[in-house]
C-alpha positions as CSV (number, residue, x, y, z in Angstrom):
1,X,53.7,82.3,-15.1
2,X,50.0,83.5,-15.3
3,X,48.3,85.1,-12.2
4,X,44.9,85.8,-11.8
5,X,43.8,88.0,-9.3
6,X,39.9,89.0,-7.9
7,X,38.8,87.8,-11.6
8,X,35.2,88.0,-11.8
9,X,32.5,87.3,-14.3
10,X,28.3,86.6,-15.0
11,X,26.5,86.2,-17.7
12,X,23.2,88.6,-17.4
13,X,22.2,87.9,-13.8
14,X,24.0,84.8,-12.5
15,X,27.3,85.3,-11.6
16,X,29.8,82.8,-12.8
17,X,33.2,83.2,-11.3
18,X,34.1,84.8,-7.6
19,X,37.1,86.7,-6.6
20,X,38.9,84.1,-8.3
21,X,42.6,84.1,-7.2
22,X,45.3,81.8,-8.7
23,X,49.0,81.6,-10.1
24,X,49.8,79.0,-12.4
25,X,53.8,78.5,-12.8
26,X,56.1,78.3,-15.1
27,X,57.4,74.7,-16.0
28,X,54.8,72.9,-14.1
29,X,51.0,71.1,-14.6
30,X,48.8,73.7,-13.7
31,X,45.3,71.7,-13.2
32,X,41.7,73.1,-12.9
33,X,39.3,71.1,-11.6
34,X,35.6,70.6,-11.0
35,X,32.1,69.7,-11.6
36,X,30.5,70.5,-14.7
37,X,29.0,73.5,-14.1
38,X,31.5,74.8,-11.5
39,X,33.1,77.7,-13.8
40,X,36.1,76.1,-14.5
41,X,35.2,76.5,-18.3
42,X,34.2,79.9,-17.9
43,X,38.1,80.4,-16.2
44,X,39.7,78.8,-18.9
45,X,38.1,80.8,-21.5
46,X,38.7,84.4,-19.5
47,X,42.3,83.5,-19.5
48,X,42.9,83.4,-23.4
49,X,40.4,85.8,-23.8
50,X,37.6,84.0,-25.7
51,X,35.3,86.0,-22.5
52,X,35.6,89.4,-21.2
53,X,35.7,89.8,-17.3
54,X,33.7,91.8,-15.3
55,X,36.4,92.6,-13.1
56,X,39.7,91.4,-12.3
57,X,43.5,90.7,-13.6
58,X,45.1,88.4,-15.9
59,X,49.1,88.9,-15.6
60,X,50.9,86.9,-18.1
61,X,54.4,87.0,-17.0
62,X,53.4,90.3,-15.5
63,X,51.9,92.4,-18.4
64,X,48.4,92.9,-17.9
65,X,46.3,91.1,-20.5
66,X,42.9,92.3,-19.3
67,X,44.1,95.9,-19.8
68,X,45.8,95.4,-23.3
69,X,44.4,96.8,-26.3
70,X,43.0,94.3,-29.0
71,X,46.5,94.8,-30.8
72,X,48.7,93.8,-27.6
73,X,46.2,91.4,-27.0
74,X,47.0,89.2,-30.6
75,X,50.6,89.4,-29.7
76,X,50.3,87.8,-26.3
77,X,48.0,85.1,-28.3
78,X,51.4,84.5,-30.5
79,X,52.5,83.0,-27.1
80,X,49.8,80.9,-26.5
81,X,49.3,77.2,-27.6
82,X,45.8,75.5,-27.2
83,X,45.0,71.5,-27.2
84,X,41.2,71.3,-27.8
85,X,39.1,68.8,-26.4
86,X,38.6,67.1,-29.5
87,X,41.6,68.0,-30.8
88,X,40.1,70.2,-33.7
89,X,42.5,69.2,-36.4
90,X,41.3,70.1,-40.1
91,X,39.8,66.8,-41.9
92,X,40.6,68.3,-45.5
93,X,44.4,68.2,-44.0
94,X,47.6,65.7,-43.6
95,X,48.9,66.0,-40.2
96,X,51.7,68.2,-41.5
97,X,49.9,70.5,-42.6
98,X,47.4,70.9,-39.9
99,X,50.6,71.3,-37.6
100,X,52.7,74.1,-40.4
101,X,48.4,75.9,-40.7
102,X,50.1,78.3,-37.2
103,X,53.1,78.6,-38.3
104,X,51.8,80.0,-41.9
105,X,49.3,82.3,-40.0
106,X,51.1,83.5,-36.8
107,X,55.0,83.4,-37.8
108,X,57.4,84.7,-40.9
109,X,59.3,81.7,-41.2
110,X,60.0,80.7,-45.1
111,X,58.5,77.8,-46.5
112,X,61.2,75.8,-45.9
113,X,61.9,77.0,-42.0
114,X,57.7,76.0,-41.8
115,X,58.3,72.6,-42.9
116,X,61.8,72.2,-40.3
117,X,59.4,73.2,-37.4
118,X,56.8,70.9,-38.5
119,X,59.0,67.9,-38.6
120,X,61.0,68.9,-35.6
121,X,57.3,69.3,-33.9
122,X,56.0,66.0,-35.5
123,X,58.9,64.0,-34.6
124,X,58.8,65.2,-30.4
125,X,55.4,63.9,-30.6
126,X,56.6,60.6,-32.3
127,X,54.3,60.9,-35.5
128,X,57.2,60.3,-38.6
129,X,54.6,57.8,-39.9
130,X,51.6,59.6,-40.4
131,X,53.0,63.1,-42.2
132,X,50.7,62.7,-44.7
133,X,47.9,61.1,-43.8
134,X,44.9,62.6,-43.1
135,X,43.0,62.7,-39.7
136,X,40.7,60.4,-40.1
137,X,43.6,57.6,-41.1
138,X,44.7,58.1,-37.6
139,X,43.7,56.9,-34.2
140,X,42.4,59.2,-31.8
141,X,45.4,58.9,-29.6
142,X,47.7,60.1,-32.7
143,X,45.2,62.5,-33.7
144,X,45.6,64.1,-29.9
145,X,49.5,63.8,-30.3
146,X,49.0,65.5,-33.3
147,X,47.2,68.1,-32.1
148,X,49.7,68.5,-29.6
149,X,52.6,69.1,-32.1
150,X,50.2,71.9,-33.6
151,X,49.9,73.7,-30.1
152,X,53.8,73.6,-29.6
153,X,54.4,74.4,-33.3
154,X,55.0,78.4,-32.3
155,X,57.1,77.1,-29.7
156,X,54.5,78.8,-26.9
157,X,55.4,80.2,-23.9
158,X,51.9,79.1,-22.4
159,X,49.9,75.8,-22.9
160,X,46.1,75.5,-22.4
161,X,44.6,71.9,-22.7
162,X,40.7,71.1,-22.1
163,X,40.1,67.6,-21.0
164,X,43.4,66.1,-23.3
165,X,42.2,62.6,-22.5
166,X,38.8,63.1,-23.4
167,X,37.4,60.1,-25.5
168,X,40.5,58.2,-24.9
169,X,41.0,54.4,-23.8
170,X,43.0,54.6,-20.2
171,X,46.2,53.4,-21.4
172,X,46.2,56.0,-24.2
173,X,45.4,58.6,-22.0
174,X,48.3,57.9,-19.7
175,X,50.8,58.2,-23.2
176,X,49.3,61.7,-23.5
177,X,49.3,62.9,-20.1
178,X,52.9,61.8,-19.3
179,X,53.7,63.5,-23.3
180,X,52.3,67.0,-21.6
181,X,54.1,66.6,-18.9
182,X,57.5,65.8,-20.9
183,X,56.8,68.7,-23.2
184,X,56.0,71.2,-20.1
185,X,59.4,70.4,-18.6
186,X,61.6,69.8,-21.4
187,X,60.6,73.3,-22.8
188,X,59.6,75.1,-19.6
189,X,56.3,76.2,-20.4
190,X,53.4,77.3,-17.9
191,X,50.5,74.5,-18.5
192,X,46.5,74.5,-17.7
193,X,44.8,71.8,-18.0
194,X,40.8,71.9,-17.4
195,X,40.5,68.0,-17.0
196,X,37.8,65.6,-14.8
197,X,40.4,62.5,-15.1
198,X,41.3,61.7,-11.8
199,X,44.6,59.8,-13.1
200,X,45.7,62.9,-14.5
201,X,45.6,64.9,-11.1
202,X,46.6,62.2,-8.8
203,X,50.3,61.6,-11.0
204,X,50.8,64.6,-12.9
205,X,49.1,67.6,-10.1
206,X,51.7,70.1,-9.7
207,X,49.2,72.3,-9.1
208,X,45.8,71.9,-8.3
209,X,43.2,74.6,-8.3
210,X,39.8,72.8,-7.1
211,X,36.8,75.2,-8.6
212,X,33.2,75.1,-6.6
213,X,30.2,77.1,-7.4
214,X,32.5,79.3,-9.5
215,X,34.9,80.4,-6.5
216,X,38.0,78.5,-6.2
217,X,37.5,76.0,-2.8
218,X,40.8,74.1,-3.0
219,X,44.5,74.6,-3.9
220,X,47.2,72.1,-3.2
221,X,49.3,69.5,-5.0
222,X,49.2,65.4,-5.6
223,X,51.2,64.8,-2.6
224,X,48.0,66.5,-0.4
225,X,45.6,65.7,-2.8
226,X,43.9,62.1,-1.8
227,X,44.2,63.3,2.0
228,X,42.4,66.7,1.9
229,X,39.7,67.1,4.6
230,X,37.8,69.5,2.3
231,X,34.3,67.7,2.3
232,X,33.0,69.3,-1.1
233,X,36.5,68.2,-2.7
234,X,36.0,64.8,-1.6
235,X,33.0,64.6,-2.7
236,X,34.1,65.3,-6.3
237,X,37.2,62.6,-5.7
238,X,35.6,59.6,-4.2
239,X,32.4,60.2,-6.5
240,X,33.0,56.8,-8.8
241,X,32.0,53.2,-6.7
242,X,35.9,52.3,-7.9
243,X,37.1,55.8,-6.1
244,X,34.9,55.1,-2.9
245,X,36.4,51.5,-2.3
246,X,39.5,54.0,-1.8
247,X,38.4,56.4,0.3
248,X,39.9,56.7,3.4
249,X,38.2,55.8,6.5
250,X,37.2,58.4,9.1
């Protein structure tokens, strides 16, 4: 579990993120939502530290990660898996490797224990064909399930995605989402996702944390999500023609 509590943070004099309060649990789809621009970004980055609050707590599983010293800080990072937009996989390397490049920085497995996790890690994801090939010899959907085996290769306690279905065809996006959502339960991890794909939050929600002008407006789940009465929040659902032909009639 991660808790946030009265975080707070600007950049010179605009002011970025209010009082934000949220706890994202263990074994479930933590989502952040939000216009671009709303601070969910911002968020994201505070919570693995990439951006230093102005104020505020970040409890991870209860130890205090705004508090820790840079030291206690890399070892809480040891915890943490991260699925980049764009999946940021090394060109120059085969999918094994790009998935054993953690596991040679972060761990003190042997060679051999390295190249166990990397199969065991390549294999969840359903990659045995494409070991050695090299990014660019892949599709994007395998290049995001490869990423994905990267960001479990530590076996991490906490997952952070941004936008995992970016650039993907919908079908393909659907194999990834419900691949997220297999790996968050099967291995009990807390998950937050930063996403805009309306698919994603309507089937996979556990959690929703709705972000607006930097304070966070909304909190719920899919069951309540498509029948809020929050005005800015519908808004931000039923913005799409395809999305307003569903919106429910007042």
């Amino acid at each position: 579990m991660i808790e946030v509590r009265n975080l707070n943070k600007s950049f010179e004099d605009k002011q970025v993120l209010h009082d934000v309060n949220i706890i994202f649990e263990q074994g479930k789809q933590n989502l952040i939502i939000g216009q671009s621009g709303s601070g969910k970004t911002v968020l994201l980055k505070c919570l693995v530290g990439l951006f230093e609050p102005d104020s505020g707590t970040v409890l991870f599983n209860d130890r205090d990660f705004t508090s820790m010293s840079l030291k206690q800080k890399k070892e809480i990072r040891k915890e943490i898996g991260m699925l980049f937009q764009g999946g940021a996989l090394f060109d120059s390397m085969t999918v094994i490797e790009n998935v054993m490049f953690p596991l040679q920085m972060f761990s003190e497995m042997s060679k051999e224990e390295q190249i166990e996790r990397a199969n065991f890690c390549i294999k969840r994801v359903e990659l045995e064909d494409a070991h050695n090939k090299l990014p660019s010899e892949i599709s994007g959907g395998m290049q995001k399930r490869a990423a994905i085996a990267r960001a479990i290769a530590l076996n991490p306690k906490y997952l952070f995605c941004d936008e995992p279905n970016s650039g993907l065809d919908p079908k393909t996006g659907v194999l990834i989402d419900n691949l997220i959502e297999e790996i968050t339960q099967e291995f009990n991890i807390t998950t937050i996702i930063n996403t805009h794909d309306m698919n994603s939050v309507i089937v996979h929600g556990d959690n929703i944390n709705y972000i607006y002008q930097g304070k966070v407006w909304w909190q719920g789940d899919k069951t309540e999500f498509l029948h809020t009465q929050n005005e800015e929040l519908q808004d931000f659902i039923y913005s799409t023609e395809i999305l307003k032909r569903l919106k429910p009639q007042s």
